[in-house]
C-alpha positions as CSV (number, residue, x, y, z in Angstrom):
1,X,42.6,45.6,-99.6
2,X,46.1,44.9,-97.9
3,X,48.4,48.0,-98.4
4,X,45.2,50.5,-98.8
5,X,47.6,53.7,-97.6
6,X,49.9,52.5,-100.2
7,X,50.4,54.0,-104.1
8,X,48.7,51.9,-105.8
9,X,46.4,50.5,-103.0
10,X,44.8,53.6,-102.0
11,X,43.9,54.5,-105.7
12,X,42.1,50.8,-106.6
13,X,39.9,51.4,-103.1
14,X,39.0,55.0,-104.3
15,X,37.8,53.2,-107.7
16,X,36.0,50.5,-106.1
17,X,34.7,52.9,-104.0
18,X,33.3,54.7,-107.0
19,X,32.1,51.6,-108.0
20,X,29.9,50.9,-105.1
21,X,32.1,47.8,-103.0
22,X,32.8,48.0,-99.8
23,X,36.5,48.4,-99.2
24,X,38.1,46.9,-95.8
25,X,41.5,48.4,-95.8
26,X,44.6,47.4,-94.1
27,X,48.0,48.8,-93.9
28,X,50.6,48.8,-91.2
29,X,52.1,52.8,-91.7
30,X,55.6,51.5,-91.9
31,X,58.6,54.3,-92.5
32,X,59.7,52.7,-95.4
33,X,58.9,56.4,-96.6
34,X,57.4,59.0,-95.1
35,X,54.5,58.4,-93.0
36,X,53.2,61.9,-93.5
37,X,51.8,60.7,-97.3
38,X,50.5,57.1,-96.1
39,X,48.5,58.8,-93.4
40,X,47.6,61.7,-96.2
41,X,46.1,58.6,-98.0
42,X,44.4,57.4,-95.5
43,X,42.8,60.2,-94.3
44,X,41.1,60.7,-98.0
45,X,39.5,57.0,-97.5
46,X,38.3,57.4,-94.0
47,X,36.2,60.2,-95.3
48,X,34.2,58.0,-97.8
49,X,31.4,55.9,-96.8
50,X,31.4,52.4,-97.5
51,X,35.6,52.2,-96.7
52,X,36.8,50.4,-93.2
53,X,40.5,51.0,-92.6
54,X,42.3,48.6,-89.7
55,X,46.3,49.8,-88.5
56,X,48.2,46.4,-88.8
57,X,50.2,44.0,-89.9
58,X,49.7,40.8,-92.7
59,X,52.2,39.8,-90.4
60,X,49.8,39.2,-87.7
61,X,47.6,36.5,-88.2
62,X,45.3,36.2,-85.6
63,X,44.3,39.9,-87.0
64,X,43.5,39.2,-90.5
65,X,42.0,35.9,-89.9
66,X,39.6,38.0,-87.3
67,X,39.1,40.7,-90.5
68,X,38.2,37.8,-92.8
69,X,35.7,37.0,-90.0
70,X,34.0,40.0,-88.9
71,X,33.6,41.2,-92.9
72,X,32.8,38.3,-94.7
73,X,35.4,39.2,-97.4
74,X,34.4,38.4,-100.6
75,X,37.1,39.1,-102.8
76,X,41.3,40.2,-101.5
77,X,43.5,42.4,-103.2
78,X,46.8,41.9,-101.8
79,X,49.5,44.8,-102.1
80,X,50.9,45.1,-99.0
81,X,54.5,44.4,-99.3
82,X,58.2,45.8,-98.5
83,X,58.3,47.8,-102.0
84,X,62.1,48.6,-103.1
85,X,64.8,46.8,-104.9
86,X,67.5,48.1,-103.6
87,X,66.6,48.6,-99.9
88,X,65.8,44.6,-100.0
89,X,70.1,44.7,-100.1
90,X,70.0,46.5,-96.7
91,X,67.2,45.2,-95.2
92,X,66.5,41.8,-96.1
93,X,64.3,40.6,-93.1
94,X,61.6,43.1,-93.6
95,X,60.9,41.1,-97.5
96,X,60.9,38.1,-94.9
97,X,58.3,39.5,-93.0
98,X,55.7,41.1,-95.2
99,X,56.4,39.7,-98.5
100,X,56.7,36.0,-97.3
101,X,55.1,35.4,-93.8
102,X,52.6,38.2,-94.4
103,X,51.9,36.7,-98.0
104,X,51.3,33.2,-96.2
105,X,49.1,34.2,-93.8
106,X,46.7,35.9,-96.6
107,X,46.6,32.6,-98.6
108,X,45.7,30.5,-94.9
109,X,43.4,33.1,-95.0
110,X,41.4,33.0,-98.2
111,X,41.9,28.7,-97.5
112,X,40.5,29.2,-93.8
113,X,37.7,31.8,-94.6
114,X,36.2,31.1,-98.3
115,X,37.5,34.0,-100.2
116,X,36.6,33.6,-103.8
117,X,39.4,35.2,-105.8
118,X,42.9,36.6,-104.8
119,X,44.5,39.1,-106.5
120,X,48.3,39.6,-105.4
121,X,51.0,42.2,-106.4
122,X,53.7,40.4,-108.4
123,X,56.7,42.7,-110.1
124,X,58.6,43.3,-112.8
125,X,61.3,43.1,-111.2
126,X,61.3,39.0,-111.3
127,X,62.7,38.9,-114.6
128,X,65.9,39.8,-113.6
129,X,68.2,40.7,-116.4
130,X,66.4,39.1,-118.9
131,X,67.9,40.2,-122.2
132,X,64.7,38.7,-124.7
133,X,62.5,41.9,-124.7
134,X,59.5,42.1,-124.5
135,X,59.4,39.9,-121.1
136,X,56.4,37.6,-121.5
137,X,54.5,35.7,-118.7
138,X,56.1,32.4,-120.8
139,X,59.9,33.6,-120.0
140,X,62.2,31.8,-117.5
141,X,62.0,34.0,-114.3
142,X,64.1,31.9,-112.1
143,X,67.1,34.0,-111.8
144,X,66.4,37.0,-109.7
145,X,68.9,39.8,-109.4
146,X,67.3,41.2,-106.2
147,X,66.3,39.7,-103.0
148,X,62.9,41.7,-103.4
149,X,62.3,39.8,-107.0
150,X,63.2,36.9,-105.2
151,X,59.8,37.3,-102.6
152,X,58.0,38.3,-105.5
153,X,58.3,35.1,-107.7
154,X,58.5,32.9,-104.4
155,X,54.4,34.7,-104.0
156,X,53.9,33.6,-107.6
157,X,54.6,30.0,-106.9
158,X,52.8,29.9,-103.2
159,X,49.5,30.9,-105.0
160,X,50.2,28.2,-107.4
161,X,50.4,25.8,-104.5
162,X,47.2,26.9,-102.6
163,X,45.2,27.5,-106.1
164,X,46.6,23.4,-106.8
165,X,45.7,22.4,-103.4
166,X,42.8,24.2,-102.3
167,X,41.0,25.6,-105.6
168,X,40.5,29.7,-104.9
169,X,41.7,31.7,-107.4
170,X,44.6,33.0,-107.8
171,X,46.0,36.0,-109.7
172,X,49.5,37.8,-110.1
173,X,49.7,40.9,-111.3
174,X,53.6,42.3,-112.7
175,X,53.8,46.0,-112.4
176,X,56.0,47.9,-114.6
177,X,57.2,50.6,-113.0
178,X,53.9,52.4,-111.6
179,X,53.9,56.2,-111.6
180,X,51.5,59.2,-110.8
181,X,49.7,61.6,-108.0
182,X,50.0,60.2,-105.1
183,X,53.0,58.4,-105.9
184,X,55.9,56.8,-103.9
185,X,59.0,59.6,-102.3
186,X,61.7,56.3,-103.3
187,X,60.6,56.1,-106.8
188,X,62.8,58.3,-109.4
189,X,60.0,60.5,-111.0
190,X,59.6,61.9,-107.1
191,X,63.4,62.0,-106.3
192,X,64.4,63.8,-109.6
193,X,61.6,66.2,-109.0
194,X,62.7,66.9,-105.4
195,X,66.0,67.5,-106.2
196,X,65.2,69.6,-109.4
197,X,62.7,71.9,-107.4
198,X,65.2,72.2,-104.6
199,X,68.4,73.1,-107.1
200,X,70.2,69.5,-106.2
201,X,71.5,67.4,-109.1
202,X,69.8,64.3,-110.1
203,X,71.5,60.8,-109.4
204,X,71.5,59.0,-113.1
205,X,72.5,55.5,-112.9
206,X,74.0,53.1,-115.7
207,X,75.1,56.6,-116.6
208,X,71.4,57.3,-118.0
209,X,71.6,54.0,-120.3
210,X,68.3,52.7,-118.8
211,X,64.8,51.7,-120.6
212,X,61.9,51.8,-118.5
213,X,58.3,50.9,-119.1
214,X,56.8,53.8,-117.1
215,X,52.8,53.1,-116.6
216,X,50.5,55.3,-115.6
217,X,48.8,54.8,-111.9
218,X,44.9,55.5,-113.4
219,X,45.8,52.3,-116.2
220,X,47.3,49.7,-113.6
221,X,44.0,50.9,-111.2
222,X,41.5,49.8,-114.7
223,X,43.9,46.2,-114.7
224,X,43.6,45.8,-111.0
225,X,39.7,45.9,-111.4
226,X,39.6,44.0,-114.4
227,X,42.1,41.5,-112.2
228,X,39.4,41.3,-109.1
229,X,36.0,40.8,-111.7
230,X,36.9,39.8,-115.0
231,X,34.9,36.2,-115.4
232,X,36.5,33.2,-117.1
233,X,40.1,33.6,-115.8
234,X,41.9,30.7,-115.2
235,X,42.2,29.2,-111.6
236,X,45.9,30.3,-111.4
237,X,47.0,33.7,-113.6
238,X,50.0,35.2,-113.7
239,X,49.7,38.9,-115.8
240,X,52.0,41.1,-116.7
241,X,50.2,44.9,-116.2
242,X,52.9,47.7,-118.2
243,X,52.3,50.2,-120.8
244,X,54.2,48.4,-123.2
245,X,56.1,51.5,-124.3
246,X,59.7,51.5,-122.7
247,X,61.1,54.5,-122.5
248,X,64.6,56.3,-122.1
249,X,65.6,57.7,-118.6
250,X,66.8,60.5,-119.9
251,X,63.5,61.5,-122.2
252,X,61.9,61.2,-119.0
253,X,64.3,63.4,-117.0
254,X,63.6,66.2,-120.0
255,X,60.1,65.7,-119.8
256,X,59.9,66.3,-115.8
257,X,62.2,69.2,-116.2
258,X,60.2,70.4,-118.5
259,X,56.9,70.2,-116.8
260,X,58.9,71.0,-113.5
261,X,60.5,74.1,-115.4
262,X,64.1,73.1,-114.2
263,X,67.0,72.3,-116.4
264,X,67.8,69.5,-114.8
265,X,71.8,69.0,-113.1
266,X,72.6,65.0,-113.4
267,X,75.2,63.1,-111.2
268,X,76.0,60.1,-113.8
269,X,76.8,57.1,-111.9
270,X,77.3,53.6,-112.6
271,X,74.8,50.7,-112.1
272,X,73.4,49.7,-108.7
273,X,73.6,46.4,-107.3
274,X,69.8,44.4,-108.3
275,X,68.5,47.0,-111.2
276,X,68.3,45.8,-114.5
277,X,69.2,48.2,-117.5
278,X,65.3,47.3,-119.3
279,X,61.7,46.4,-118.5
280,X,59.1,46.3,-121.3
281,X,56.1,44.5,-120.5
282,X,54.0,42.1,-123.1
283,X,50.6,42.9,-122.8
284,X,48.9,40.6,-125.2
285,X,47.5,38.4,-122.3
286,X,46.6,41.4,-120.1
287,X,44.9,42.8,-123.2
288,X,43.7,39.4,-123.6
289,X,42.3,38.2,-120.3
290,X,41.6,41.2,-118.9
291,X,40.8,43.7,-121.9
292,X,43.8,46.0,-120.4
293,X,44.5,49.1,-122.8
294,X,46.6,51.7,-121.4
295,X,46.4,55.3,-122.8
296,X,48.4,57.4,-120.8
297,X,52.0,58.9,-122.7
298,X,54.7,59.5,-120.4
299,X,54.3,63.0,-121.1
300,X,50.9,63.2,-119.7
301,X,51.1,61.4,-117.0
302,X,54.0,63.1,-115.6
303,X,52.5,66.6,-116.4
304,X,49.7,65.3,-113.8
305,X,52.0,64.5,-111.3
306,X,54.2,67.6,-111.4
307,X,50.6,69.4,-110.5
308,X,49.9,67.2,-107.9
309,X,53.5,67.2,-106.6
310,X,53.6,71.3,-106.5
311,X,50.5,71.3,-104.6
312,X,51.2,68.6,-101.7
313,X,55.0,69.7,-101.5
């Protein structure tokens, strides 16, 4: 598990802990956001049994290939990555690094050491501004309005290389705008609920005109295991994992102020540079492939993570 102090890493190792696998966990604690939570994370794994966490970098190759070794690893689920779509405007070289050299070196990886199956975060975010909605896995996706998409697709098409040239299997997963306990600090559900608790207004871009297909962390964790041990997948899959239920930013500001209590104060501002005004995921092959059914309203799942918030803040 590649990014296992991450979001949505650190909640598929609790499940496949649950589930009786062995987990060997790597992530490199980078200050993308505070290290504070990774660490908090990582803490909660160390303390199961069967979990074996490494500090480094996909980056570093001579250290995965020598994790690969020592373990025997059976099956990789990849979701280390530079996560954001705007900070890939400010800092394009760290995408470089993680989301391309790192990627690479976990495919020479699974070549080099046998791994069976790899399952890879894709995003979203590499339909771009797509204006057919819902975005299926059949849509064009070649015009990427980030330079994060841009790594994200590129991964898409390296694993269709290596799956064509070397026969592991290979598959994508695109995540629609994952959300919950334990969440990520850059993510708007956690900014808005900072600001709210602390009596700042809320920074509404596109002026609140945005549609976003908010999915709940405990549904994309049942797709990720359905990803790593479904049989009869194709040799190369690409997967769209969403909750197929866009919804409107500002519903989901009044829900979180709501739970949170707040009436919420809102900064309207125009569109940033690499968003997209919607994303609403087609589920039909997750549902499909992988038997995917997400059951989590908005309202719920936010009502969870205002708990969980109140406590760790």
């Amino acid at each position: 598990m590649t990014g296992s102090a991450g979001f949505i890493g650190a909640a598929v190792s609790h499940a496949l802990l649950d589930a009786g696998h062995e987990v060997v966990g790597l992530d490199n604690f980078n200050d993308y956001y505070p290290v504070a939570l990774k660490e908090a994370r990582h803490e909660r794994l160390e303390a199961r049994s069967g979990y074996a966490g490494t500090r480094g970098d996909v980056a570093d190759y001579p250290l995965l290939s020598s994790l690969f070794r020592q373990h025997g690893i059976d099956r990789v689920c990849h979701l280390a990555a530079q996560a954001g779509v705007r900070y890939s405007l400010k800092n394009p070289f760290a995408y470089e690094q993680s989301n391309l050299a790192g990627y690479l070196n976990v495919l020479e990886c699974c070549r080099h050491h046998g791994a069976q199956r790899l399952v890879y975060a894709s995003s979203s975010s590499v339909y771009g501004g797509n204006t057919k909605v819902p975005f299926s896995e059949t849509d064009p996706v070649d015009h990427p309005v980030s330079f994060y998409a841009a790594t994200k697709k590129a991964n898409e098409l390296m694993a269709h290389a290596y799956t064509h040239l070397y026969g592991f299997q290979t598959v994508g997963l695109r995540f629609f705008t994952v959300y919950g306990p334990w969440g990520r600090p850059d993510m708007a559900y956690w900014l808005f609920s900072e600001a709210m608790l602390d009596g700042r207004p809320i920074k509404v871009f596109n002026h609140g005109d945005m549609l976003r297909d908010f999915t709940y962390i405990d549904d994309i964790v049942q797709g990720v295991l359905a990803a790593l041990f479904t049989d009869g997948l194709d040799d190369y899959e690409v997967i769209n994992l969403g909750n197929n239920q866009p919804e409107k930013l500002m519903e989901m500001i009044r829900i979180l102020g709501d739970a949170l209590g707040v009436e919420p104060r809102m900064e309207m501002l125009p569109m940033q540079p690499g968003d997209v005004p919607v994303t609403f995921a087609d589920i039909s092959r997750a549902q499909a492939r992988l038997g995917f059914r997400p059951t989590t309203a908005l309202a719920e799942g936010l009502g969870r993570f205002v708990e969980w918030f109140r406590t760790f803040r």
